[in-house]
N, C-alpha and C positions, 0 to 999 in steps of 0.2 A: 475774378474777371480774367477772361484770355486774354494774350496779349495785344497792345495797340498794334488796327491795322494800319501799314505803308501808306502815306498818302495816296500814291498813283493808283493802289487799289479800293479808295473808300467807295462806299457803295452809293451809288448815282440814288436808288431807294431807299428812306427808311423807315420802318413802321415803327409806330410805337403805341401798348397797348398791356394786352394779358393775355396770355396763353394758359391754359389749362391742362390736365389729362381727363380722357375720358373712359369712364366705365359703359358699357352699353348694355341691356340685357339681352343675352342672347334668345330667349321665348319668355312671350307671358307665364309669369309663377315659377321659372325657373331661377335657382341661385347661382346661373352663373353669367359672368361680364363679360365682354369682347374688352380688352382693352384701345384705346385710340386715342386720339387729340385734337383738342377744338381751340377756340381764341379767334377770334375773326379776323385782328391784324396778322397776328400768325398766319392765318390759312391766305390772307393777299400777299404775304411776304414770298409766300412758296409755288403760289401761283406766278407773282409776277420772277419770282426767281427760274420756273421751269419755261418760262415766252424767254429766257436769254439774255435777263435784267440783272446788273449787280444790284443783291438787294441786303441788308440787312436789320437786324431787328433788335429796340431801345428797350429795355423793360426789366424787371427783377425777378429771380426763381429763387427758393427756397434751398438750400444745401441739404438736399432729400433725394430720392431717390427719382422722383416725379420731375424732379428740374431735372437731375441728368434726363432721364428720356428724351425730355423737350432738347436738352441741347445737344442731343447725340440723330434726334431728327433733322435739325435746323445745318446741322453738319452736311450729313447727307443728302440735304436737299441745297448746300450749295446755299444756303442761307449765315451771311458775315452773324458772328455771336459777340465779337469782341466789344458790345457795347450792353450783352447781360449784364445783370450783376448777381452776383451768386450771395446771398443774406443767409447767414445761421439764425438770426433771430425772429423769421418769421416761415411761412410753410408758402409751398406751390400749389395753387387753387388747382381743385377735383371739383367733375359734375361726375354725376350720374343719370342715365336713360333709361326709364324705365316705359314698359308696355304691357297698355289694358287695354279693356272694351272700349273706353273715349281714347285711345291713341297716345298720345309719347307723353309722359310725365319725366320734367328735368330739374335734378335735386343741386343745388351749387354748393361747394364748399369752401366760400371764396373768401368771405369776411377774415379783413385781418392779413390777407393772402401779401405775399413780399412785392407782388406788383400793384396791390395797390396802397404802400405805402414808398414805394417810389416819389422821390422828392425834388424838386428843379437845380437843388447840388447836384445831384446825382446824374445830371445831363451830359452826354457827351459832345461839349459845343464844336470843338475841332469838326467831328463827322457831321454833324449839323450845319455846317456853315459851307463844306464841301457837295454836299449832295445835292440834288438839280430836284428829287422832289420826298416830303415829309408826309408820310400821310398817318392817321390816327380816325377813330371812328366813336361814336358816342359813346361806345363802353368804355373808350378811353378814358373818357373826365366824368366818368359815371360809378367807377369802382371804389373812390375813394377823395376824401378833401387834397388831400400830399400830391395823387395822382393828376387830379384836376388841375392843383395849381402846375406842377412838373409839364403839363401837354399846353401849359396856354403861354407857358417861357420859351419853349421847344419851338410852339408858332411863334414865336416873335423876333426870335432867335435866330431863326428859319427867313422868313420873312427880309428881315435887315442885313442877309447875305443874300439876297436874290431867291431864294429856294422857295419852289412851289410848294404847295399846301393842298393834299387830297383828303376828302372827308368823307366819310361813308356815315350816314345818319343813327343807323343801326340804334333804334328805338328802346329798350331793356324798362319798363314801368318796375319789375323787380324791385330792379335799382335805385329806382330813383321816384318820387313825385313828378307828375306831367308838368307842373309849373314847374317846378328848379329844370329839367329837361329843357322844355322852350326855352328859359330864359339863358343859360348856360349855354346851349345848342345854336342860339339866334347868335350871340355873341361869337363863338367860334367860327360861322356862318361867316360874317362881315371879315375875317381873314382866311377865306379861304378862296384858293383857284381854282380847283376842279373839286367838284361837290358828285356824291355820289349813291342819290340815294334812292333806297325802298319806296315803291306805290306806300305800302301800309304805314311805312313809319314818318314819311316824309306827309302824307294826308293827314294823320294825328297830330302832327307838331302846327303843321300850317293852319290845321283846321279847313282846311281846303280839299275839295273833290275834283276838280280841274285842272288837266295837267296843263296848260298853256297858263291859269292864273298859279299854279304852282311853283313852273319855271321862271315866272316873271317876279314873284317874291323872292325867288334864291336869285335873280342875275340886281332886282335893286340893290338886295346887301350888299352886292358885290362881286357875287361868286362870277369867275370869268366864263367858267366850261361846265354846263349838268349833265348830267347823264343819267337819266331818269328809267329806274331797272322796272320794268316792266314784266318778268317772268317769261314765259314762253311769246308773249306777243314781242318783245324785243328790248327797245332802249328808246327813247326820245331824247336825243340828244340838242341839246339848246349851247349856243351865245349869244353875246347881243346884237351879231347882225344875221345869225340864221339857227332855223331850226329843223328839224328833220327826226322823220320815226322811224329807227332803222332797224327793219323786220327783225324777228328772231330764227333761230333753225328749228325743226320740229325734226323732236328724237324720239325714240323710244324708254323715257324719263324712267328710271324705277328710283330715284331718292335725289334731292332736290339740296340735301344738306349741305351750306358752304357754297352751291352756284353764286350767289348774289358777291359773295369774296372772292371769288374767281374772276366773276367779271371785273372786278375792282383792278383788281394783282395783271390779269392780260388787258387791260386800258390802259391802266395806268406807262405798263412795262413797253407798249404801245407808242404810247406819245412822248416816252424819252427816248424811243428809236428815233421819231420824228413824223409819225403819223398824225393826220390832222382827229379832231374828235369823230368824225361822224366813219372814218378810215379805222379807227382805232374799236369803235364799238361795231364795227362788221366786226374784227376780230374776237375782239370780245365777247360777242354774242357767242359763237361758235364756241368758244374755248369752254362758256357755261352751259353747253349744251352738250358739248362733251363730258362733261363732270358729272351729270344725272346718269350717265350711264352704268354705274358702279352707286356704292355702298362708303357714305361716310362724307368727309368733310376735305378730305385732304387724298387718299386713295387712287382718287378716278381724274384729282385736276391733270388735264392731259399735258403734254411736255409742247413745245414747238410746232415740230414734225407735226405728229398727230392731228392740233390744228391746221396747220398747213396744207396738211395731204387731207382733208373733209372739205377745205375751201375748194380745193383744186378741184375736188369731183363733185362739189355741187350743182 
């Protein structure tokens, strides 16, 4: 582990999750890989860290070659590490992307992986009790038993210091059965502040096709603020005294990879500026409509600027 950060620097954000490396294949039937990196809380850590958020990120990497990469990215992009932890005894989860006739086939190599045997010792309560918002998403408490319990101590941990709680649903049946899902997922549900999820995975869990009976199931648990991603038509953003669907931008999309993590990472980073929700998912929007325009997950997330200067000229 790097060393502890200075208090006056801990990061106002923190994710916690799994970060991977990725292989891509460069053409169908070809042997070779584009290398890159996925991890959903990763890819919101970097996003809300390029909108001008301290942000850093809770999780385990492998003492491999593959965990350095990841934390000589998370450097660079200005993402705090000091709450890694670097494990000899277990590896740093690899997918690989492969392409055919039906389209992306994605291989994990994650079983066993050092972030998901990440344990609730293993928490860094100091920086969890200082930061103003935690976020985690269903791969979180989905990769692993250690993992699971580790992100429900971190919420509660979180919670009993005042610290928000942001959740991106992020659905993985891979992973998991749909029942332990739901039932796992409803529970984490009822502590959290800003909920933050997919049309597809948020309709499977609820069982629900309506987004107004959707939004009304996540604000009874509890949830304060949804933000309900909608893709290229926008966001519907809800609390319990207003709701509103706030358009999307229409780009000229060529890869769609990691938007919904984007939006996550520029809302989030958003409403610890002090933007209200429905002020925060304009921005938001924009930021993931910038990210389709490029190749990958992490690549195209646009910086500040970039957002700012697309709002100005719209």
């Amino acid at each position: 582990m790097t060393a502890a950060t200075p208090a006056a620097a801990m990061p106002d954000i923190l994710a916690y999750g799994e970060a991977m490396v990725e292989f891509n294949q460069a053409a169908p039937g070809k042997p070779d890989y584009l290398q890159g990196f996925g991890g959903d809380t990763s890819n919101f850590a970097i996003a809300a860290a390029r909108q001008g958020a301290r942000t850093g990120f809770v999780s385990a990497l492998g003492d491999d070659q593959f965990g350095r990469l990841l934390l000589d990215l998370w450097t660079r992009e200005g993402v705090d590490t000091s709450h890694v932890r670097v494990s000899a005894e277990a590896p740093t989860g690899v997918y690989f992307v492969s392409h055919g006739p039906s389209g992306h086939a994605f291989d994990y190599l994650r079983k066993g992986s050092a972030a998901s045997r990440y344990a609730p010792g293993d928490l860094p309560l100091d920086a969890l009790a200082a930061a103003r918002v935690l976020h985690l998403s269903g791969i979180s408490v989905a990769i692993g038993d250690a993992a699971c319990d580790a992100a429900f101590a971190a919420i509660e941990h979180a919670r009993a210091n005042g610290v928000q709680v942001s959740f991106d649903t992020n659905l993985r049946l891979k992973l998991w059965p749909l029942a332990r899902a739901r039932a796992v997922m409803t529970e984490v549900l009822r502590l959290t502040d800003i909920c933050l999820p997919s049309w597809d995975d948020v309709a499977v869990l609820t069982g629900l096709d309506d987004r107004d009976a959707i939004v009304d199931r996540l604000l009874t648990l509890g949830v304060r603020v949804v933000a309900l991603k909608l893709g290229k038509e926008g966001a519907y953003v809800a609390t319990p005294d207003e709701r509103r669907l706030v358009p999307g931008r229409v780009v000229a999309a060529v890869d769609a990879t990691g938007a919904g993590d984007c939006f996550g990472g520029a809302f989030v980073a958003r409403v610890v500026a002090g933007d209200d929700p429905f002020a925060a998912a304009h921005y938001a929007n924009a930021a993931a409509a910038l990210s389709t325009l490029g190749y990958g997950a992490v690549a195209p997330i646009p910086h500040r600027a970039d957002v700012e200067h697309a709002l100005a000229s719209a």
